[in-house]
C-alpha positions in Angstrom: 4.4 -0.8 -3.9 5.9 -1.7 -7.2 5.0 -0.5 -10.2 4.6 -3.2 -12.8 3.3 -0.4 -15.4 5.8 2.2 -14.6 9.0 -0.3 -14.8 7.3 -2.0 -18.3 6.9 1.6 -20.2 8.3 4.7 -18.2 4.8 5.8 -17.5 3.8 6.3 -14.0 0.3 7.3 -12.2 -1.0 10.9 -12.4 -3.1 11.3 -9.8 -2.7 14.7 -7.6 -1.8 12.5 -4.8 0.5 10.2 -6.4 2.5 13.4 -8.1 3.4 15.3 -4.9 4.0 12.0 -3.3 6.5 11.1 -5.8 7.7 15.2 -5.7 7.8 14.8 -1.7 6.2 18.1 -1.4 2.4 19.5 -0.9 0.6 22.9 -1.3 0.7 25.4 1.2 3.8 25.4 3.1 4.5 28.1 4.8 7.9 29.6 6.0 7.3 28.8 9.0 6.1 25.1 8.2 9.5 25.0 6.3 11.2 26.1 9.4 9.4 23.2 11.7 10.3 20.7 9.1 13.9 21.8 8.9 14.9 21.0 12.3 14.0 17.2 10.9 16.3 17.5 7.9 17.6 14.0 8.3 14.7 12.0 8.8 13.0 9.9 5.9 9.5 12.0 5.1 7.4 8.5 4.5 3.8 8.1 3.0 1.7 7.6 6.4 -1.1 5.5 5.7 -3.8 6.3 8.8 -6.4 4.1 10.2 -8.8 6.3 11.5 -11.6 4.4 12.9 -11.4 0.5 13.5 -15.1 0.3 12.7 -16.5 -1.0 9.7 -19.8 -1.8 7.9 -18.8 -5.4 6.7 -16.8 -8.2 8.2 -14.3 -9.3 5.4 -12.7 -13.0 5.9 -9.0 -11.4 5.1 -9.4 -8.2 6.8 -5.9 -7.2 7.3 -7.0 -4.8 10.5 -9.5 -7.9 12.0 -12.2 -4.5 11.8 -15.5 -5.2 13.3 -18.7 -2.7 13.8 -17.2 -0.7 17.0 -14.4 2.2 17.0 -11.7 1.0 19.0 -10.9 1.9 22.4 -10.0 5.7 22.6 -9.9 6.3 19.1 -8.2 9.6 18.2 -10.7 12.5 18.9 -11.5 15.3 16.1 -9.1 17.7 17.5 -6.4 15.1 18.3 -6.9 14.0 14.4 -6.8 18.0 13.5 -3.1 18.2 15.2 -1.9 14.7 14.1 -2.6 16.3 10.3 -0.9 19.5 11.1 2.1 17.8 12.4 2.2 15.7 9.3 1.7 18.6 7.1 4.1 20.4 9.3 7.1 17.3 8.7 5.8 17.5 4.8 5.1 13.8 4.7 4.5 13.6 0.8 1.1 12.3 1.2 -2.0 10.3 3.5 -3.8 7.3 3.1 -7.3 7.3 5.0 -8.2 4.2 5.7 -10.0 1.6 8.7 -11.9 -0.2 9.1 -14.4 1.7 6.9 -13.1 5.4 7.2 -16.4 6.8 5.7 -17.9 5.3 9.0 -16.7 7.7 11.4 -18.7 10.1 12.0 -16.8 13.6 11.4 -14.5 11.8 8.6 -15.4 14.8 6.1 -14.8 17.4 8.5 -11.6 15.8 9.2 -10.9 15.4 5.2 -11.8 19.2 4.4 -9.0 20.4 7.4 -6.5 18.4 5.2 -7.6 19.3 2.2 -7.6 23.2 3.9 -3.9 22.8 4.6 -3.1 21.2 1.7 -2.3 17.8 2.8 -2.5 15.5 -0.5 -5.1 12.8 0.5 -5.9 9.8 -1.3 -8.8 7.1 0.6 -9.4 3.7 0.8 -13.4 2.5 1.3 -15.7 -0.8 0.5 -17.5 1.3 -1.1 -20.8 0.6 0.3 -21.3 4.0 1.8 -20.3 6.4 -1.5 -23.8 7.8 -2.5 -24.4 10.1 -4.7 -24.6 13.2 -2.0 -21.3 11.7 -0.8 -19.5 11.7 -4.4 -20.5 15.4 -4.8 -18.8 15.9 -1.7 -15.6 14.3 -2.2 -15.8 15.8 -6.2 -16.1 19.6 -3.9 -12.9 18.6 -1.9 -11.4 17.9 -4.9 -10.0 14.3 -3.5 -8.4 12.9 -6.5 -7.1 9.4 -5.6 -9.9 6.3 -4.3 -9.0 2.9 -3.8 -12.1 0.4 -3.5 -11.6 -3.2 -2.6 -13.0 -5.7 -5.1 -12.0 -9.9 -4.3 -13.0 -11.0 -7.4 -15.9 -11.6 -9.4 -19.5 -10.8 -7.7 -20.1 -14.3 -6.4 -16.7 -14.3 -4.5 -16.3 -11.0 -3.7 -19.9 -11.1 -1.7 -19.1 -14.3 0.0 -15.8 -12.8 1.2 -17.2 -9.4 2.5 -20.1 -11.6 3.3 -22.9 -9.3 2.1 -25.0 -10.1 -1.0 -24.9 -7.2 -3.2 -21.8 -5.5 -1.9 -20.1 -6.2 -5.5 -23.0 -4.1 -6.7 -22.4 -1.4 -4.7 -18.5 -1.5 -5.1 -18.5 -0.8 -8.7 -21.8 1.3 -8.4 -19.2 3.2 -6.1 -16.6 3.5 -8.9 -19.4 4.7 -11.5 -20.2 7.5 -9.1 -16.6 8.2 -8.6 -15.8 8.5 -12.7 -19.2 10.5 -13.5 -17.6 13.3 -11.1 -14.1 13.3 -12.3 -12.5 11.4 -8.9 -9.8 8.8 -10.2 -11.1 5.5 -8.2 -8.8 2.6 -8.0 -9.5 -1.1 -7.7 -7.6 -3.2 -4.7 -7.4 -7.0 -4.7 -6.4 -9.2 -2.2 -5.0 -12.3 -3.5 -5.1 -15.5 -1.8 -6.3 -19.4 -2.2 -10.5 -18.6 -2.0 -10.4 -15.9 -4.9 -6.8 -15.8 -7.0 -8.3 -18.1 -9.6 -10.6 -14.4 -10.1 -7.2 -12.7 -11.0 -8.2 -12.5 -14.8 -11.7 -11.5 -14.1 -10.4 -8.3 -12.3 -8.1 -7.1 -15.1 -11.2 -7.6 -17.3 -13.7 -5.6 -15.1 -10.9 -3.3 -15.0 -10.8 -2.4 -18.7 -14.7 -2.9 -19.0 -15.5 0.1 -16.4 -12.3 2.3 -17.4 -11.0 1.8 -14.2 -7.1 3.1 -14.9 -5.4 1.6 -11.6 -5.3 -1.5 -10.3 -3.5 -2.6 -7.0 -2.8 -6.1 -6.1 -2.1 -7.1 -2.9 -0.4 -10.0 -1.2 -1.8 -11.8 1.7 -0.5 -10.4 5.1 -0.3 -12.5 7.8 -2.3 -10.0 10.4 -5.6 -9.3 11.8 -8.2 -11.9 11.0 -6.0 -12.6 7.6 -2.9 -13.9 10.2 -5.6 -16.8 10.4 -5.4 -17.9 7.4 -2.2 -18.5 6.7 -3.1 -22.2 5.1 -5.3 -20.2 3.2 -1.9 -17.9 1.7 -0.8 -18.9 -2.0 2.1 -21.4 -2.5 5.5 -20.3 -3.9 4.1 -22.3 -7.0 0.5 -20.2 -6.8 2.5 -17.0 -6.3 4.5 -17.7 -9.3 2.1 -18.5 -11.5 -0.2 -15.5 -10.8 2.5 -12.7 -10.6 3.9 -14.4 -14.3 0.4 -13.6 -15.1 0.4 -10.1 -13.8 3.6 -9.5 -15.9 2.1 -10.8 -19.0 -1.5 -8.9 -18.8 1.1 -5.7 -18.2 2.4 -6.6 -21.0 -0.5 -6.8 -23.2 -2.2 -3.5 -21.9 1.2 -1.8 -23.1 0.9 -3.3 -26.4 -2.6 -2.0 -26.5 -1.8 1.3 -24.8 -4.4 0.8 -22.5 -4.2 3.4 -19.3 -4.3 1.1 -16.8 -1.7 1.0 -13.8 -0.7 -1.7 -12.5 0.8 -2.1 -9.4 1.7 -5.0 -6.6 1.5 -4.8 -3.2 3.2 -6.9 -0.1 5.8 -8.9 -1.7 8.9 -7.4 -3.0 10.4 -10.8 -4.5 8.0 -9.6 -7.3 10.6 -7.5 -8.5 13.0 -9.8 -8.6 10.8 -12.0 -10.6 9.8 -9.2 -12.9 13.6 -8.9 -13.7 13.9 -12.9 -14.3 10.5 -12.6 -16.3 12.1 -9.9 -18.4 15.6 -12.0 -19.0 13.6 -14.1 -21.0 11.4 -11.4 -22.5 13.5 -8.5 -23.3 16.8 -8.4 -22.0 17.5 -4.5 -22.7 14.7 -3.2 -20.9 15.8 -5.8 -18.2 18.8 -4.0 -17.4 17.1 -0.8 -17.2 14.6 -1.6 -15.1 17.3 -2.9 -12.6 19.1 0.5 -12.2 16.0 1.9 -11.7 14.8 -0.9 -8.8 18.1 -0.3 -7.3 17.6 2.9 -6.6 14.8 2.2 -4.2 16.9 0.5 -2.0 14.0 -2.4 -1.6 12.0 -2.8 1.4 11.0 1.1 2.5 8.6 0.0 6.0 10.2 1.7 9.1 12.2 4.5 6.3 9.4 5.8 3.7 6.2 4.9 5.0 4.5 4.0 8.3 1.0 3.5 9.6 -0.9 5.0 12.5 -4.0 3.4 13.6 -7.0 4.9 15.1 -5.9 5.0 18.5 -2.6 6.9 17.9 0.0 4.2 17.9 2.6 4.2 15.0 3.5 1.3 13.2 6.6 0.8 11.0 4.3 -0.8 8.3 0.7 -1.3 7.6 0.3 -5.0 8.5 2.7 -4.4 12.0 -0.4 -4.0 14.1 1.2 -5.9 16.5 3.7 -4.0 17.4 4.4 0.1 18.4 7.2 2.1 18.1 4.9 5.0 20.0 1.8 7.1 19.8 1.0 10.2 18.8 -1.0 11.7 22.1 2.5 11.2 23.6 5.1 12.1 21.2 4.2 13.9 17.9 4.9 11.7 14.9 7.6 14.1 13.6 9.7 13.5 16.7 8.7 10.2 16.9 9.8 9.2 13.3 12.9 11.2 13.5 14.4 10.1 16.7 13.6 6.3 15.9 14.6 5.7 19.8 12.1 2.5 19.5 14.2 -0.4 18.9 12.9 -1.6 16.0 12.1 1.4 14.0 15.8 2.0 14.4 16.8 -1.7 12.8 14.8 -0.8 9.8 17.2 2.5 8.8 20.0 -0.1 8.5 17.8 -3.7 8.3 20.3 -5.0 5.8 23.3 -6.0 8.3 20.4 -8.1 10.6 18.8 -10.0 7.5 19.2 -13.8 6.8 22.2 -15.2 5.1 20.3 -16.3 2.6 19.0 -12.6 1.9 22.6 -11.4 1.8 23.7 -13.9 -0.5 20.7 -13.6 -3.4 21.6 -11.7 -6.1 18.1 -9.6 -6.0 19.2 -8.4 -2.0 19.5 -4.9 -3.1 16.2 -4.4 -5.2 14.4 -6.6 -2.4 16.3 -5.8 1.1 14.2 -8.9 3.3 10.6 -8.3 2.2 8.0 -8.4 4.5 8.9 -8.7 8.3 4.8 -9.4 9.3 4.6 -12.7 7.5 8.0 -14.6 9.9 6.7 -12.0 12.4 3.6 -14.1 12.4 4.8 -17.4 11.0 8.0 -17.8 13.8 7.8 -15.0 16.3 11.2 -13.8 14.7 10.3 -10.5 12.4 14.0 -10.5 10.8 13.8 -14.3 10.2 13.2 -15.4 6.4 9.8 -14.1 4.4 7.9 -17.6 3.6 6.9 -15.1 1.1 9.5 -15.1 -1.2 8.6 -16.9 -4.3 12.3 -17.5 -5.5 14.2 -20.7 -5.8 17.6 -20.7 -3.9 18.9 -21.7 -7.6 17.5 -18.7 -9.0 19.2 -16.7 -5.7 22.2 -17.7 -6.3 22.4 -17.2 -10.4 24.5 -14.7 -12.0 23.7 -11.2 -11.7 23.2 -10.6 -15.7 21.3 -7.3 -15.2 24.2 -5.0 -13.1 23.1 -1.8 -13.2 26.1 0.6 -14.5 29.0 1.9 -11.6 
């Protein structure tokens, strides 16, 4: 995730979530949680982002995790779900995603959310939005869950073709109404790709007409039913073009100190063209914002977050579905995540020495470290081969390095 806002005006998101996230730390911690932790010193604590049902109301032409209207085979139970959070609290991962599918499917999904709530496990969700009534907004206002994501594509007309169900743009923002009237920070998502990107400007409107203060765009991965449509993924030219655009409507909100966050999602050549964009723009804050990106250390899959779907298994990123490095009815995540015995969980803690030449010789190779192994994954069958992804021009690769952050 890169903070377009953040980088533009040292200002970063304030949601409960988001601040222990970026602390690394949540309430109610007990010595002896400490102690459990402790003998995982070493290991990276990442932001697990957990599928907990496959099942979903709608059947969305990108869906990332191909969901459908059936639970996956031997989903995680309630009480296998009750000690995969208490391990997680336990190894003081900074924070959990809920997600699917549609998480607000499952059928004990607020029992499970008032247990992590209950041991103080910072919780943010991700939902269509279809199923967040009013009874279910005073609920979620009660658990005091202070971070929602909900999924728009576009404007109404493409966003209901996409989920393919007239009036589910209706109910999306209806969603987000309920959402502000209670005091619940709700996010939008976007999906970018050839059927909706031309919508791009229409979002960033909606987002300032409903007050909606964060706004996460996402990149096309090449998995579930959205690894079919791969003709369907922007160009490097399309990509261009709407990221500059992203850049310049960040711009414009901090001229007009609007709140709104703006963050992008599955392509980490966007900060190397935020730091080209800002050559050309404003040089000084150009260098700034490249000490601060190096510190990242780029691509953070397989290190500082990770994915578990509903049936247990742990994936090094949130598209990998393919692949497992284990699951959590065999081998607690804690263990699992700190012994990185699966061979390519362990390539990730030092991915930089198996990358691409051409990665090792681009000047941006420590802000971007290889991008996104799902899409050559996909594409070639080789996950440490070249990201198709990457929007930059060998020239621009291979250019001076004019924004060196101080030694």
């Amino acid at each position: 995730m890169l903070s377009i806002t953040s980088l533009l005006r040292d200002h970063s998101w304030k949601s409960g979530a988001g601040e222990r996230a970026k602390n690394g730390r949540s309430r109610g911690i007990s010595a002896l949680d400490a102690a459990i932790a402790n003998k995982y010193i070493p290991a990276p604590r990442p932001v697990v982002a957990w599928t907990v049902t496959h099942a979903c109301n709608l059947r969305c032409t990108h869906c990332y995790a191909a969901a459908n209207n059936r639970p996956a085979a031997r989903e995680l139970t309630f009480h296998e779900s009750v000690s995969l959070l208490d391990d997680l609290r336990d190894f003081q991962v900074p924070a959990v995603l809920l997600s699917g599918g549609e998480p607000l499917v499952r059928p004990d999904f607020m029992r499970l959310l008032s247990h992590a709530k209950a041991i103080g496990m910072p919780i943010s969700l991700s939902t269509n939005g279809l199923l967040l009534d009013d009874a279910l907004a005073d609920k979620l206002a009660k658990l005091r869950v202070c971070d929602i994501g909900i999924s728009i594509d576009g404007t109404c007309a493409t966003h209901d073709k996409l989920r393919g169900r007239p009036g589910a743009y209706a109910a999306a923002i209806a969603a987000i109404h309920r959402c502000h009237a209670r005091g619940i920070q709700a996010g939008v998502r976007f999906t970018m790709h050839k059927l909706n990107y031309q919508d791009l400007p229409s979002v960033f409107d909606l987002c300032l007409r409903e007050g909606i203060n964060r706004l996460c765009i996402y990149h096309l991965p090449y998995a579930g039913r959205a690894g079919k449509m791969q003709d369907l993924g922007l160009t490097v030219e399309e990509t261009r073009k709407a990221i500059t655009y992203v850049f310049k409507r960040a711009c414009m909100e901090h001229a007009s100190e609007s709140p709104l966050e703006i963050f992008t999602i599955g392509n980490r050549a966007d900060a190397a063209c935020l730091l080209q964009y800002l050559e050309k723009q404003d040089p000084d804050r150009g260098r700034t914002v490249r000490a601060r990106l190096e510190k990242t250390v780029g691509h953070t899959d397989g290190s500082n977050l990770a994915t578990i779907d509903a049936a247990g298994n742990v994936h090094y990123e949130q598209f990998s579905w393919h692949y497992s490095c284990g699951n959590v009815r065999e081998t607690p995540f804690s263990r699992l995540w700190s012994d990185a015995a699966d061979g390519r969980l362990s390539v990730f803690r030092h991915r930089d020495a198996h990358l691409p030449k051409r990665c090792h010789h681009c000047r941006f190779f420590d802000i971007c470290n290889g991008n996104i192994p799902t899409r050559p994954d996909a594409a070639t069958g080789d996950w440490l081969a070249f990201d198709s992804g990457c929007c930059l021009t060998e020239d621009e690769t291979c250019m001076p390095r004019m924004f060196l952050a101080p030694r």
